[in-house]
C-alpha positions in Angstrom: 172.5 150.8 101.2 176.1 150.1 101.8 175.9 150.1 105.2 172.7 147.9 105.2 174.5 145.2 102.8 177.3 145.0 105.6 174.9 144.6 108.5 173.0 141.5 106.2 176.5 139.9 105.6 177.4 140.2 109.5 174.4 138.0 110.3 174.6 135.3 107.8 178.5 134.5 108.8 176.9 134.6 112.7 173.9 132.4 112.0 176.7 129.9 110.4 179.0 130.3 112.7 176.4 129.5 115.4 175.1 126.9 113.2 178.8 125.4 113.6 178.9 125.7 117.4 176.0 124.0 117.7 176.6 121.1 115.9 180.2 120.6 117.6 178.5 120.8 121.2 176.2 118.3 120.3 178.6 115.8 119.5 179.1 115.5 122.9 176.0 115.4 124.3 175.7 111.6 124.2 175.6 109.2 127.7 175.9 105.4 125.9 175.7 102.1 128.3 176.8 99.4 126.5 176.0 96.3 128.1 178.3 93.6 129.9 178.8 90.4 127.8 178.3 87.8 130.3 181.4 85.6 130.7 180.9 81.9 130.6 183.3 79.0 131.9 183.2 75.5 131.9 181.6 75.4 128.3 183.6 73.0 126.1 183.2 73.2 122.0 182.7 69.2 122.2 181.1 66.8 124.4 181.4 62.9 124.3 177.8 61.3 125.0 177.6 57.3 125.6 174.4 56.4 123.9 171.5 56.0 126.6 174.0 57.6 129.5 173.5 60.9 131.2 174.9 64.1 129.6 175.3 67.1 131.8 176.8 70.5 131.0 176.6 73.1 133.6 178.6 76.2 132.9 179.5 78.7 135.2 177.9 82.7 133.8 178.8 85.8 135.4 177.9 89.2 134.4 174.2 89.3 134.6 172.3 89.0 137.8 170.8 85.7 138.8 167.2 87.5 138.5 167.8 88.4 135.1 169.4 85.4 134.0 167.4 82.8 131.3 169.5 79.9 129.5 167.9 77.6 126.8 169.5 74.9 124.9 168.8 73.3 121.7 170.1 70.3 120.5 169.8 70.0 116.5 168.8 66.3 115.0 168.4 66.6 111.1 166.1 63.2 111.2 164.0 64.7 113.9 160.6 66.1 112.3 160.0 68.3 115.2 163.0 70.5 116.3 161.3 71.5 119.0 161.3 68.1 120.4 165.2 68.7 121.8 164.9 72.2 123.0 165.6 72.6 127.0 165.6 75.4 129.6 167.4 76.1 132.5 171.0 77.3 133.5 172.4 73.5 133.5 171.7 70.9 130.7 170.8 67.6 131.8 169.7 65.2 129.9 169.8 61.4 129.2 171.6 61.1 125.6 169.0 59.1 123.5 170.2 60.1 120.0 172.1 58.1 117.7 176.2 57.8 117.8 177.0 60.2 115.5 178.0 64.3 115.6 175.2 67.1 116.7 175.2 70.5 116.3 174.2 72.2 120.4 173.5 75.7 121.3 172.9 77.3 124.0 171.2 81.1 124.4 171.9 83.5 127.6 169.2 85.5 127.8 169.7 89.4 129.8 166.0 89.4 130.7 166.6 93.4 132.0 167.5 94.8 128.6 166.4 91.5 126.0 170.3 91.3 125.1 170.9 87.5 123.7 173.9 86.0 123.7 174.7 82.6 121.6 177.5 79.8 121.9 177.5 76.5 120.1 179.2 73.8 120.7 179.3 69.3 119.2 178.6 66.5 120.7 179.7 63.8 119.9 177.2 60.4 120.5 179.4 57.3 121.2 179.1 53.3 122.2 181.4 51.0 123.4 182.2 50.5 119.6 183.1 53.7 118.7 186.6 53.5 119.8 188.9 50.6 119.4 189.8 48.4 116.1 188.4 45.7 113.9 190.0 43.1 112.7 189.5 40.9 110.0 190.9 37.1 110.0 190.7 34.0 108.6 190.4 30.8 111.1 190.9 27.8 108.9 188.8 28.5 106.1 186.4 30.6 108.1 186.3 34.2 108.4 186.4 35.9 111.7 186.0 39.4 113.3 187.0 40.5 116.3 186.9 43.7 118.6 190.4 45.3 120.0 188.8 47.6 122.9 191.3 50.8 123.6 193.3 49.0 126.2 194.0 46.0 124.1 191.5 43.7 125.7 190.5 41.3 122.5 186.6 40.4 121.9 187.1 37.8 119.5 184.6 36.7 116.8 182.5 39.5 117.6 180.3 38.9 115.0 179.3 35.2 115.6 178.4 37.1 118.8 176.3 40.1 118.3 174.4 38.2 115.1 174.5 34.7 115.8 175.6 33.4 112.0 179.1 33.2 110.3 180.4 35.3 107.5 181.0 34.1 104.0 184.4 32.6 103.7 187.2 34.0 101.7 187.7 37.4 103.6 189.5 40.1 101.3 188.8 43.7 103.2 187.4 45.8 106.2 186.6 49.2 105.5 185.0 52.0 107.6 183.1 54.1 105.5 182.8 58.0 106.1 182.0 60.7 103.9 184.7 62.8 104.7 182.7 66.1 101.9 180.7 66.4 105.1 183.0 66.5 108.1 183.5 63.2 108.1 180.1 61.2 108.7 180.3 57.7 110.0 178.0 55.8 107.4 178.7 52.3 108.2 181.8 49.2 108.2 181.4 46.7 104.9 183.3 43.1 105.3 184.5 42.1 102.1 184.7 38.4 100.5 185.7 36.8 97.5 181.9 36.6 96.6 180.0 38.5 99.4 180.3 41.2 101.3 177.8 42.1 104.6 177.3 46.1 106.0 177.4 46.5 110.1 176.2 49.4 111.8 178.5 51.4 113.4 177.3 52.2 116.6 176.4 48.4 117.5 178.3 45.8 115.2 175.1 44.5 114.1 174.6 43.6 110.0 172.3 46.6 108.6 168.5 45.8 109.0 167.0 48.8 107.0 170.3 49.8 105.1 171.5 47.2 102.4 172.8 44.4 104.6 174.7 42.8 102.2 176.8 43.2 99.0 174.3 41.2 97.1 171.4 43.7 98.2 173.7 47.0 97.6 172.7 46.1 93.9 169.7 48.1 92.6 170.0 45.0 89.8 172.0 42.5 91.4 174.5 40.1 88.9 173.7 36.3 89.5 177.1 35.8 91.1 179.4 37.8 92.8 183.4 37.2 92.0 184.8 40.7 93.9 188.7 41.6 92.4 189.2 45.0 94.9 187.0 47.1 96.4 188.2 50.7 97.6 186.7 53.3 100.3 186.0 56.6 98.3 186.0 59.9 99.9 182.4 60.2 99.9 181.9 57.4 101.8 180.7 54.8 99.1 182.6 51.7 97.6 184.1 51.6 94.3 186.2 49.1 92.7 186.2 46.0 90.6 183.7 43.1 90.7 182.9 40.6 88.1 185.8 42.4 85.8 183.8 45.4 85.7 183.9 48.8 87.6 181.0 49.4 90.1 180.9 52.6 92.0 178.7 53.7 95.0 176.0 55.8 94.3 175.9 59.7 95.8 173.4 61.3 94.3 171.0 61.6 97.8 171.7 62.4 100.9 174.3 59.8 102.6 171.8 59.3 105.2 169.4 57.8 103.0 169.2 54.5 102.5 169.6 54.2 98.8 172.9 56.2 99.7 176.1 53.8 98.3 173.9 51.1 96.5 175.7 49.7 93.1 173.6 50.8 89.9 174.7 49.6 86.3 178.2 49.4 86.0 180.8 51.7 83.8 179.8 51.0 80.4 182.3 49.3 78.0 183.7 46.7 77.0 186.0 45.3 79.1 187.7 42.5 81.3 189.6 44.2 84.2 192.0 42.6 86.0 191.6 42.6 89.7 193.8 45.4 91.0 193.7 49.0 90.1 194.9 52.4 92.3 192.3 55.3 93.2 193.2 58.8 92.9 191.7 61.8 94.5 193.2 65.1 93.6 191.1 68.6 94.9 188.2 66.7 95.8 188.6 64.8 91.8 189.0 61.2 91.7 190.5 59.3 89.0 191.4 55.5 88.6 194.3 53.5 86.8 193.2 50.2 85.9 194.4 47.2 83.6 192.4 45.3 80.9 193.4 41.9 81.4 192.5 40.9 77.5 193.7 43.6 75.5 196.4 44.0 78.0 196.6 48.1 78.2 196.5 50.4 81.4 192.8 52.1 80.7 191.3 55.3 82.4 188.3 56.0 84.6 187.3 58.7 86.0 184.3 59.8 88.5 181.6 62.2 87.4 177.9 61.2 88.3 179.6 57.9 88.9 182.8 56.0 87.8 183.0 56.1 84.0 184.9 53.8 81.9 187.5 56.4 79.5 189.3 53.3 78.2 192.7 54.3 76.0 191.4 58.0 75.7 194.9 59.6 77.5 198.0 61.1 75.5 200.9 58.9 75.8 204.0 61.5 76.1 206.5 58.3 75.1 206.4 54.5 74.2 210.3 54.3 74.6 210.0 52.4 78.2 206.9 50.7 76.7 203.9 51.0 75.5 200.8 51.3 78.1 198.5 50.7 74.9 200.1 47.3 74.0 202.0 46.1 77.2 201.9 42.6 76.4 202.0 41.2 80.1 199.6 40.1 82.8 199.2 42.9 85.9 200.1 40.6 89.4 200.7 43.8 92.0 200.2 48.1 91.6 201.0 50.8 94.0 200.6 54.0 93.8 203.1 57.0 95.8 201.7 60.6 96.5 199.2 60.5 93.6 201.7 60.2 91.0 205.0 57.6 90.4 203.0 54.7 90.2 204.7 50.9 90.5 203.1 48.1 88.4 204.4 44.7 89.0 203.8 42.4 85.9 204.5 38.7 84.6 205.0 38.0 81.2 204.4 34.3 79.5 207.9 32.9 80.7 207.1 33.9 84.5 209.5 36.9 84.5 208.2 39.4 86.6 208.8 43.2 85.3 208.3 46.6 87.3 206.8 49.3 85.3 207.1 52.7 86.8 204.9 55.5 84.8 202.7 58.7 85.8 199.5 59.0 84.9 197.5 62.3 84.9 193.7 61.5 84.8 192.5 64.2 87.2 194.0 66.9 84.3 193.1 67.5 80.7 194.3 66.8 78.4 194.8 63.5 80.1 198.4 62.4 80.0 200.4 58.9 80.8 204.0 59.4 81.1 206.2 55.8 80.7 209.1 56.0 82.9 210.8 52.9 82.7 210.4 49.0 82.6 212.8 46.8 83.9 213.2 43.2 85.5 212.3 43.2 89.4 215.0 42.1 91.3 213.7 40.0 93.9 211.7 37.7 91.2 210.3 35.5 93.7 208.8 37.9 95.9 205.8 39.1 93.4 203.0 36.9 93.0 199.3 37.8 93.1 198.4 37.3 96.7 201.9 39.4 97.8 201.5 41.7 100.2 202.9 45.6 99.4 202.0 49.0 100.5 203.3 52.4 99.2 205.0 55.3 101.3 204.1 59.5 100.4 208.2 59.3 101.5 208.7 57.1 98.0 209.7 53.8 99.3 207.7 50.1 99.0 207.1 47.7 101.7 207.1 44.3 101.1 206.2 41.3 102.7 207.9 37.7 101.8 207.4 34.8 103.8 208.0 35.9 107.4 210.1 39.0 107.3 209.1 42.4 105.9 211.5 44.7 103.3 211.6 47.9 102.8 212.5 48.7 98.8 213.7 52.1 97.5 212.5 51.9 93.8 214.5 55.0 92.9 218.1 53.2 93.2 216.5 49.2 94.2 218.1 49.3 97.5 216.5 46.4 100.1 216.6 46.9 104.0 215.0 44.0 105.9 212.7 45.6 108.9 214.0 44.8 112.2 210.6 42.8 113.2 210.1 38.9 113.5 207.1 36.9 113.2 206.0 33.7 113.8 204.6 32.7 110.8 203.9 33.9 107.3 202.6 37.5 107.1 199.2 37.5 106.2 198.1 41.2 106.1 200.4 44.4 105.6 199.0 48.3 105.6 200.0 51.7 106.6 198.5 53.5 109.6 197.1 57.3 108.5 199.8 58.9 109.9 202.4 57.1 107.8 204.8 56.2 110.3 203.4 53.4 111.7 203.7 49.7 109.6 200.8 47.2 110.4 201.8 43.6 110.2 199.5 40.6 110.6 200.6 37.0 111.0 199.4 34.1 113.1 196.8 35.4 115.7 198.5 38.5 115.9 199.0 42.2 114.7 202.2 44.5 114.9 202.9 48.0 114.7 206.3 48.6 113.3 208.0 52.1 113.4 208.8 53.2 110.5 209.1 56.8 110.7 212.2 58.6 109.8 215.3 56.7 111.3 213.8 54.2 112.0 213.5 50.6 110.9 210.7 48.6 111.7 210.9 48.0 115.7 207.5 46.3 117.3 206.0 49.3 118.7 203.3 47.6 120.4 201.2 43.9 119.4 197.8 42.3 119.8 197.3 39.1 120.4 195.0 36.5 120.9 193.3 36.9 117.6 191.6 33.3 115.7 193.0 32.9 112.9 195.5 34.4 110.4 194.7 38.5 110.4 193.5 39.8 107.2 192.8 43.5 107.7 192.3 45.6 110.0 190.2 49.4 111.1 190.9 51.7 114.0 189.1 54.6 115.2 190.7 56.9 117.2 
C-alpha cells in the first residue's frame, strides 16, 4: 500500500508540473499584427472660410495603400435639421463655404478598407466676411452719430452704416459693444450701438441692423417702457447687456439657447424701489457676477447680484467700518466709478458745495456673507478734472487714467502722484479705453484714434493712429 501511495503522489506532482509547462509554452505561442496608423500631413486644427468662397483641404495620408484608402468628412451645423446634408467623400475636401460666419466643428474619417480599421481627426473652421476682422468705431459728427469700418490695414470706410442700411442712427451715441458669450467658447452673437434713448443690434457677419433678432433697443423689451433714458449699459460674459436704463437695472435674458432669438431680450426689471444713478461697475468672479451701484435719492452704494437675472439686494451687505464714511448714508451725488482687479474700487463724488471727493472702498458681493470695506474718503486733488461726462479708465497694475481737455494723465491713487502721457492731440479727447491686453491706451479726439503705450516703462508714446474718421470718436471695437 505504501509503495502504491508513493507511485499516486509521483503522478499528481507530474500531471502539475506538466500542467505548468504547458501553460508557460503557450504564452508564447502568439503571432500579433497590429496595424500601421496612417500618418497624415497638411491637416491644420483650424481653417479660415470667407463666406460664399471656396474651402479646400487636401491632406497628404501615407500608410495604407491607395486601394484601400476611403476618406469622408463631416462638417457639423447645429441649425442644420439634416446632418447628413454636410457629409462629403473623397481623399480632398472641396467645397464652396455656404454656412454662416461663425465656428464649426469638422471631421474627417480614414477608412483601412483591408482590415475596417477607422481612424478620426477633427479639426474648426472658422466662417469669416470682410467684417470679421478690423474695428468699429463709434463717433459723433455734429449732432449726428456715425459708424465707420477700420479694415486690417487701416483703410477707413466711413459711415458704414448710412451705407449698408440706408437711414441714420439716433443721435446721442453713448457705446459700441461686441457681444459674445464667452460660457461657450466665445460665440459671436451680435454688435449693439448705444444712444441716450435708443440703441439698434447689427449682424455680425454683414453690418446690417438685425431683421429676425431684436433690431432695436426698443424691441429687446418683452414689455417695452414708453421712453427710453439709457444711464450705462455693460457687455456681460454671457453675451447679453445689463446695466442701467430709466434708473432701473435691466439685464439680458439667458435662459435659452444664445442662438435663439429671444436670447438677450430685457424682461421686467430688478424689483425695488429705487432711482440709480447712471454709473455703476460689473464684477465677474469664477464665472459669478456682481454689481456696485449708487441710489441717487437715498444716496447709499446698494448691491446686485446675478442669479436667473440681475437682482436688486439693496443695503443687504455687512459694513466692516463707517470710520472713512458711511456707504449707507454717504450724503453726496456719484459723478465717476472705476473699478481695479475686481476689488479697490474709486468713486468720484460731488457734494452740495461742488467739492469733488474720492471714495476708495472694497466691496465683496460675489462672497457671503456679503461685505463692503470703507477705505478712505478724501478731497480729489485735481478738482476740476471730475465732472460727469469725464473720461477715466482703470488699470489691473492699480493706476487711473484720466483724460482733461486735450492731454491724458496717468494717476497713482495709492500715493496721488500725476504723470502727464507723452501724447498730443488736436482737440479735446472725446473717448478713452483700455485695449484687452492692458498695455495699449485708446484715445479719441477730432477724427482720429490713438494707441498709446502704456505698458511697463513706458509713458504714453503714439503707437500707431487712424484717421480720417467724421466726427468726434466715441467708442470703439476690434476683432482680431
Amino acid at each position: 500500500m505504501k509503495t502504491l501511495k508513493t507511485i499516486y503522489y509521483a503522478l499528481c506532482l507530474t500531471a502539475i508540473a506538466g500542467s505548468f509547462s504547458s501553460c508557460y509554452k503557450d504564452l508564447g505561442n502568439y503571432d500579433i499584427n497590429i496595424p500601421i496608423e496612417p500618418e497624415i500631413k497638411g491637416l491644420d486644427t483650424l481653417y479660415r472660410a470667407v463666406v460664399g468662397d471656396s474651402l479646400i483641404i487636401n491632406p497628404t495620408i501615407s500608410g495604407i495603400p491607395l486601394e484601400h484608402l476611403h476618406c469622408s468628412w463631416r462638417l457639423y451645423v447645429p441649425e442644420e435639421i439634416s446632418p447628413d446634408r454636410h457629409a462629403y467623400e473623397g481623399n480632398s475636401l472641396r467645397i464652396v463655404f455656404g454656412l454662416r460666419a461663425q465656428r464649426y466643428q469638422a471631421r474627417l474619417t480614414v477608412t483601412n478598407t483591408q482590415n475596417g480599421m477607422k481612424y478620426f481627426h477633427t479639426f474648426f473652421i472658422q466662417g469669416i466676411t470682410e467684417f470679421s476682422v478690423g474695428s468699429l468705431v463709434l463717433s459723433d459728427e455734429s449732432g449726428v452719430t456715425k459708424l465707420s469700418f477700420v479694415k486690417p490695414d487701416g483703410t477707413v470706410q466711413p459711415d458704414i452704416y448710412q451705407t449698408i442700411n440706408n437711414e441714420q442712427l439716433p443721435t446721442e451715441p453713448l457705446h459700441l459693444h461686441y457681444l459674445r458669450n464667452m460660457t461657450t467658447g466665445g460665440m459671436p452673437l451680435g454688435h449693439w450701438i448705444i444712444t441716450k434713448h435708443g440703441g439698434i443690434r447689427l449682424n455680425v457677419n454683414d453690418l446690417r441692423k438685425e431683421a429676425s433678432r431684436p433690431g432695436t433697443l426698443h424691441d429687446n423689451f418683452f414689455l417695452p417702457p414708453p421712453t427710453i433714458e439709457v444711464g450705462s449699459l455693460k457687455g456681460h460674459p454671457q453675451g447679453v447687456l445689463m446695466g442701467i436704463i430709466n434708473g432701473k437695472f435691466y439685464g439680458g435674458t439667458t435662459n435659452t439657447w444664445d442662438q435663439n432669438d429671444l436670447y438677450g431680450m430685457f424682461g421686467a426689471y430688478a424689483v425695488g424701489n429705487y432711482e440709480l444713478a447712471p454709473q455703476f461697475v460689473l464684477t465677474t468672479v469664477g464665472g459669478n457676477s456682481s454689481m456696485v451701484a449708487y441710489e441717487s435719492e437715498k444716496r447709499q452704494f446698494v448691491r446686485l447680484n446675478v442669479q436667473a437675472g440681475p437682482v436688486y439686494f439693496d443695503t443687504q451687505y455687512t459694513v466692516d467700518n463707517t470710520v472713512a464714511f458711511d456707504p449707507h448714508a454717504v450724503g453726496l451725488d456719484l459723478l465717476q466709478i472705476v473699478q481695479i482687479n475686481n476689488a479697490d474700487t474709486y468713486a468720484y463724488m460731488q457734494d452740495s458745495n461742488g467739492q469733488i471727493f474720492e471714495l476708495k472702498f472694497i466691496p465683496e458681493f460675489n462672497t457671503n456673507p456679503f461685505r463692503f470695506t470703507p477705505i478712505h474718503k478724501r478731497p480729489f486733488i485735481r478738482q476740476e478734472w471730475i465732472h460727469a461726462d469725464t473720461k477715466m479708465v482703470a488699470t489691473q497694475n492699480g493706476y487711473i487714467y484720466i483724460a482733461t481737455g486735450n492731454r491724458v494723465y496717468r494717476y497713482n491713487p495709492l500715493n496721488q502722484q500725476i504723470v502727464e502721457l507723452e501724447a498730443r492731440f488736436a482737440g479735446p479727447i472725446t473717448m478713452l479705453k483700455l485695449d484687452d491686453d492692458q498695455n495699449t491706451l485708446i484715445a479719441g479726439s477730432e477724427g482720429s484714434v490713438y494707441f498709446l503705450d502704456v505698458q511697463v516703462g513706458q509713458n504714453g508714446g503714439i503707437k500707431s493712429k487712424i484717421d480720417g474718421l467724421p466726427g468726434n470718436p466715441v467708442d470703439i471695437i476690434t476683432r482680431k
